[in-house]
N, C-alpha and C positions, 0 to 999 in steps of 0.2 A: 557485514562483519567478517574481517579476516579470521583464516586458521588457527592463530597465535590467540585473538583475542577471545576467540570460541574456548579454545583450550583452557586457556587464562581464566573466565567463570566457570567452567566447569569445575575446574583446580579447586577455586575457591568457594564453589557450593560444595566439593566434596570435603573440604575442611570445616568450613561451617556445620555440617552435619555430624562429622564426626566429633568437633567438641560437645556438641548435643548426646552424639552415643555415650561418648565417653560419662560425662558428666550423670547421664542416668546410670551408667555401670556402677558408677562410684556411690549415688543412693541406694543401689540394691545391693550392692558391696557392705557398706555401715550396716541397711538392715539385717542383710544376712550374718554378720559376724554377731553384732547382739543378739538378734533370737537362738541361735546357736547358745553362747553362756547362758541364757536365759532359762532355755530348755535342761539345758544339761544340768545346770545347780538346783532347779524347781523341782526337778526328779530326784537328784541326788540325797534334798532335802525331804521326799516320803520317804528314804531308807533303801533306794533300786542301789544296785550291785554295780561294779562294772561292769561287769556284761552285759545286765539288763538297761542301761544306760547307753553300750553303743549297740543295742538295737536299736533302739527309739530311731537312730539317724542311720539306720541298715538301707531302707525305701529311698530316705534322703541319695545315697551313695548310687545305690540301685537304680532309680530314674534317670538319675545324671548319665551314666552309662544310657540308657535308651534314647534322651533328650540328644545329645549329641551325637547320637547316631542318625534318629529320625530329624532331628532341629537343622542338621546341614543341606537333607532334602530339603527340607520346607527353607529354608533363606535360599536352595538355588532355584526350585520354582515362584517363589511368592515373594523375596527379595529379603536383604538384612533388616528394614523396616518392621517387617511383618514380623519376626522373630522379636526382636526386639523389645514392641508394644505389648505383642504375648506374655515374653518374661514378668515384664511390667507389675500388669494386669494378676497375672497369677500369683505373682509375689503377695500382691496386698489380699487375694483369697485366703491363703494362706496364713498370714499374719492372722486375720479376720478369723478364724477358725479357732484360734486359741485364744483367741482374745475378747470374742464377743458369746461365749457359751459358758456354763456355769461350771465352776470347779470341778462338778462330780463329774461333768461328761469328758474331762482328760486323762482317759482311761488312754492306755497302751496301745492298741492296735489305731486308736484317732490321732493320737500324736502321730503315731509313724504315717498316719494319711498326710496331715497338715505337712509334716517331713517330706513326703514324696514331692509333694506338689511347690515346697519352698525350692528341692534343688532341681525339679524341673525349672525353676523361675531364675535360680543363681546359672544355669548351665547355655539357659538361651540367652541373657543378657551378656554372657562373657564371650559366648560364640561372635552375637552381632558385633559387639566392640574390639572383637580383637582379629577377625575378619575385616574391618573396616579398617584398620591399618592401610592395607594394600592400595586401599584409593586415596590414600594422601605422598604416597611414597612412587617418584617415578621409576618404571617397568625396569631391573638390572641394578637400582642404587643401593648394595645390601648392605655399604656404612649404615646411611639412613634409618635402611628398616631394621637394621638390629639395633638402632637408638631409640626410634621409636617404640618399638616393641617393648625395648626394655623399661620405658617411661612408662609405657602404661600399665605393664603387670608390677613394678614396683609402685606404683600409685595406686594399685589394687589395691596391695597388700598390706599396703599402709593405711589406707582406708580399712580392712578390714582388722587390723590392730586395732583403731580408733572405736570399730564395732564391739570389739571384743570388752575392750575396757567400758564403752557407753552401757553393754547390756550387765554387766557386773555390778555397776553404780546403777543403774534406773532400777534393779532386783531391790537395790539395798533401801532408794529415797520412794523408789513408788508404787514397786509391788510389780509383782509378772504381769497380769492382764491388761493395765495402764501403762505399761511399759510397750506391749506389743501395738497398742493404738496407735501409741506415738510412733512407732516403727512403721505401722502400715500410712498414717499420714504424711511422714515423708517420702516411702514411694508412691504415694498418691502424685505425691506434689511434680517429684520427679514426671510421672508418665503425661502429666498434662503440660507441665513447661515442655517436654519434648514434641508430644502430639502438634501444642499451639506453632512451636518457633521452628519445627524442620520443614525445609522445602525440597520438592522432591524426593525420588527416592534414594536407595544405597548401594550403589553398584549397576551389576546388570542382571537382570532377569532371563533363567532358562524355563522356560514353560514346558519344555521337552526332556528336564534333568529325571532320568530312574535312576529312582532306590535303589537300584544293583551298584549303581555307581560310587556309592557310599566305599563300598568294600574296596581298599586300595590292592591295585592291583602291583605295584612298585617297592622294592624291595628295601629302599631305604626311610619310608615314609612305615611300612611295618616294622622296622628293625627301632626306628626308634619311638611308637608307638610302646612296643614293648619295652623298651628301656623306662621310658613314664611309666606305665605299671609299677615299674620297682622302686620306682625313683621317691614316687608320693605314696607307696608304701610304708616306703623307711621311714617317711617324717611321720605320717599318722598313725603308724606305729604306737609309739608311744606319747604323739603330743596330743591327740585327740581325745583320749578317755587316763591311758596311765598317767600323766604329767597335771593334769587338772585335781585327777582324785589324788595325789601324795603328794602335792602343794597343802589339799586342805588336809587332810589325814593324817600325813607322818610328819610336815611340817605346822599345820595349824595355821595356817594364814587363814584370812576372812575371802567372804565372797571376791571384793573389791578391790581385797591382794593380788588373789588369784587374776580376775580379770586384767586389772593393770601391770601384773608383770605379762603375759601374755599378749597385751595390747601391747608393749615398749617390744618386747621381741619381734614380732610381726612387723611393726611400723620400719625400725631398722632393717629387718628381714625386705622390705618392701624399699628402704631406702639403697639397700647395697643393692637389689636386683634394678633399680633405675639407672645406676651406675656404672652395670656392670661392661659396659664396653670399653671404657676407661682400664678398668680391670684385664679383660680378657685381649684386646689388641696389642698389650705390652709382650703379649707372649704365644700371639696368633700370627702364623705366618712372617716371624722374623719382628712381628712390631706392627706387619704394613696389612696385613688381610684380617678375615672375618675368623669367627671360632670352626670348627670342624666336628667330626666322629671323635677324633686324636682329644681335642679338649675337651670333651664331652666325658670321655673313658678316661682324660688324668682326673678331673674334678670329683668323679664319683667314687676315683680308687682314695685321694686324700680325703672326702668327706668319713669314708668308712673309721676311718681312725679316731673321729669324736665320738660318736655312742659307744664303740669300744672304750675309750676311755674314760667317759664318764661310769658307763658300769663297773669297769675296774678300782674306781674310785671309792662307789657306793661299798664296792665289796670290802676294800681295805678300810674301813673307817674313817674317811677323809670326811671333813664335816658337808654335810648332804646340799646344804644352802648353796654352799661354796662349788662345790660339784657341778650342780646342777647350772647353777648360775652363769658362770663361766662356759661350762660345755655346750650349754644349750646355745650359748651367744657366738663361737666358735663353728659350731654345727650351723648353725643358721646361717653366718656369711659366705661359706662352701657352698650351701642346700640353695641359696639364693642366687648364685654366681650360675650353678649348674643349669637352674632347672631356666634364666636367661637364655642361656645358650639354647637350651631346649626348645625355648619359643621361637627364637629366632631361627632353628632351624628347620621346624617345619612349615614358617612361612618364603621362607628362600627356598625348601623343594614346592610350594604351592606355585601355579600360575594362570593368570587370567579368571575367569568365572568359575573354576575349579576349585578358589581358593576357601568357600565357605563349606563345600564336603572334605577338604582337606582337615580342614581343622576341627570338624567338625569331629572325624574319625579320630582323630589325635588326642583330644579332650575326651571320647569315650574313654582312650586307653587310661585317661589320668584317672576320670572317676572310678574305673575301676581298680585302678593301684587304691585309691581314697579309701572305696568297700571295704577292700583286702584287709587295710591297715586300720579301720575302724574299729571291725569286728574283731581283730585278731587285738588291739590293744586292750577292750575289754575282759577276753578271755586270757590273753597273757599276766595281765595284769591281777586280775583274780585269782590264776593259778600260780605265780613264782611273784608277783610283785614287780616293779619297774626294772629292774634288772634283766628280768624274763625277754621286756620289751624291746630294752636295747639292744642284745645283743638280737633279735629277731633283725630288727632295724640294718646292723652291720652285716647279717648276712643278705639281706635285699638291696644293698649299697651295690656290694660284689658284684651282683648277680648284675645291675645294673651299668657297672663297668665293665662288665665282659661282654652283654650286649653293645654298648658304644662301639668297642672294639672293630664290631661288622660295619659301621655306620661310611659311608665315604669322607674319605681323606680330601685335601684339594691346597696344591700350594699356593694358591693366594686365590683373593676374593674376587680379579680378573676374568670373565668369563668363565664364571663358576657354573653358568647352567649347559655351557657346551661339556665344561669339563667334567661333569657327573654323568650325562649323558653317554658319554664317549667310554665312560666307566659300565655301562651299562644299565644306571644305576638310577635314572632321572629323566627319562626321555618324557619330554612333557606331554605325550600322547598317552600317557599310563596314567599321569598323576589325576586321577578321577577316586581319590579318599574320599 
């Protein structure tokens, strides 16, 4: 067998697996976005507060943070495979936990267990599939990988609109507990179609990767770590607990309102982030390169102007629906554009078998902006009302454009990884996130 041809199945066993990762992302994706409204209205409906509402998903946020700190070691020793199956697995623990024990034991501190261990399950299956990127795209083609990149997390996300709206409707025709079944049975379904049809494994295996390695030593892969902190601050903010509760509260919509305008957001929100290269090359590098630090820090400074505006709305009496409506779908194609770019460019600073501590580190920073904005929409929301939230929001936007600011420049997407290096800025001998 020639070189070319060797290469040639490799290629294509690595594709073949990856529409397998993918395709399980995408069932743990749906279930996750359901039990999420599931959880949050079934609580909402004993009388919990806001705040006591985003605790319930404090652990959720909380784990994820650790999962993708510890989950990047274990895919570089044990392979993306193994993370993966884990997610899986834990997923339908967790479904199973609220769904097969009797009402009275949904006490508070058991939801936020079942919680923990749901977004240990949503943090490893997003690591393995969006790590696995890197083995279908060949080594320097960063058109590609910011196409693909952006296919997959905008088909996340659409996915996870489709969830949002499925667990609103299954609350309303079949009740929370028969709801969660059917959630754990399809990622049931998922983890055995995957188990039966993948060959091989996902990548390469470091049996020698330490945990210290996690912590990135490189200055652009921290800088825009912390810019995600602010970035999925701002959005959960107030889309996580405020925007749920004053849909039904001060607008009166139903369960299935709520879910299905929330699912139509997400799903767009998921459709312009698939897009987004189309978008972002008209105006990266003259037309002809990839996005930068530069477009990263213009997108977060014009995002900041939709929650500022819809609050100013809410304040002048502008009718609420209308406000919200509009701004939220304004905010969304910005927050969508951005946080693209954002993916795509912590897998162009990743390289080689580095690439699953890379991102692994990088998704810590996000769940932790998630915590941040979770927690903080409940108590904002409780104490000033949705108002309170937005303008929280436009100040984590800033905050997020001023870190872009530090991020590396680069005038075209032509030996991009000499020319961050040369910046000091990427030497691929650091990148061990």
């Amino acid at each position: 067998m020639t070189g070319h041809q060797k290469q040639s199945q490799e290629g294509s066993g690595d594709l073949r697996n990856y529409v397998l990762v993918t395709a399980a992302y995408w069932a743990n994706t749906l279930a996750d976005g359901a039990s999420r409204i599931l959880v949050l209205f079934f609580f909402y409906n004993l009388g919990f507060s806001p705040f006591e509402l985003a605790t319930l998903f404090a652990l959720y946020e909380l784990f994820g943070i650790v999962t993708n700190l510890v989950g990047g070691w274990l895919a570089a020793r044990f392979g993306l495979k193994f993370t993966l199956f884990s997610g899986l697995a834990v997923q339908i623990v967790a479904l199973s936990m609220l769904a097969l024990v009797p009402e009275a034991w949904l006490v508070v501190p058991y939801v936020m267990a079942s919680q923990a261990l749901s977004g240990i399950a949503k943090d490893l299956t997003k690591m393995s599939s969006k790590s696995a990127v890197k083995l279908v795209v060949n080594e320097g083609d960063e058109s590609a990988l910011f196409r693909w990149v952006s296919i997959l997390t905008g088909s996340k996300n659409a996915l996870k609109g489709v969830g949002f709206f499925l667990g609103g409707l299954l609350l309303t025709v079949v009740g929370f507990q028969t709801s969660l079944l059917i959630l754990a049975a399809i990622v049931l379904a998922a983890l055995i179609a995957t188990a039966t049809l993948m060959h091989g494994g996902l990548g390469t295996v470091d049996a020698k990767a330490k945990f210290r390695h996690m912590f990135s030593q490189n200055r652009a892969v921290n800088v825009l770590a912390a810019a995600r902190i602010f970035l999925f601050a701002s959005r959960d903010v107030w889309f996580v607990v405020g925007l749920p509760v004053f849909l039904r509260t001060a607008l009166g919509w139903s369960f299935w309102e709520v879910g299905g305008f929330l699912a139509i957001w997400v799903i767009g929100y998921g459709a312009v982030q698939a897009s987004a290269p189309k978008f972002v090359r008209r105006r990266a590098a003259g037309g002809h390169g990839q996005p930068d630090g530069k477009t990263a820090a213009r997108l977060a400074f014009l995002l900041a102007l939709f929650p500022a505006a819809i609050a100013v709305a809410l304040e002048a009496d502008v009718d609420e629906t209308l406000a919200i409506v509009v701004g939220l779908a304004a905010f969304g194609v910005i927050f969508a554009i951005n946080s693209a770019v954002h993916s795509y460019l912590i897998l162009s600073y990743s390289h080689g078998d580095k690439v699953a501590m890379n991102v692994g580190f990088y998704y810590m920073a996000n769940a932790a902006g998630r915590l941040m904005g979770t927690l903080l929409s409940g108590l904002l929301y409780q104490w000033q009302g949705l108002a309170a939230c937005l303008w929280a929001s436009v100040a984590f936007v800033l905050i997020t454009g001023l870190l872009s600011l530090l991020l590396p420049n680069r005038r075209s997407s032509v030996g991009e990884q000499s020319t961050v290096a040369a910046d000091g800025i990427a030497d691929e001998r650091t990148l061990t996130a």
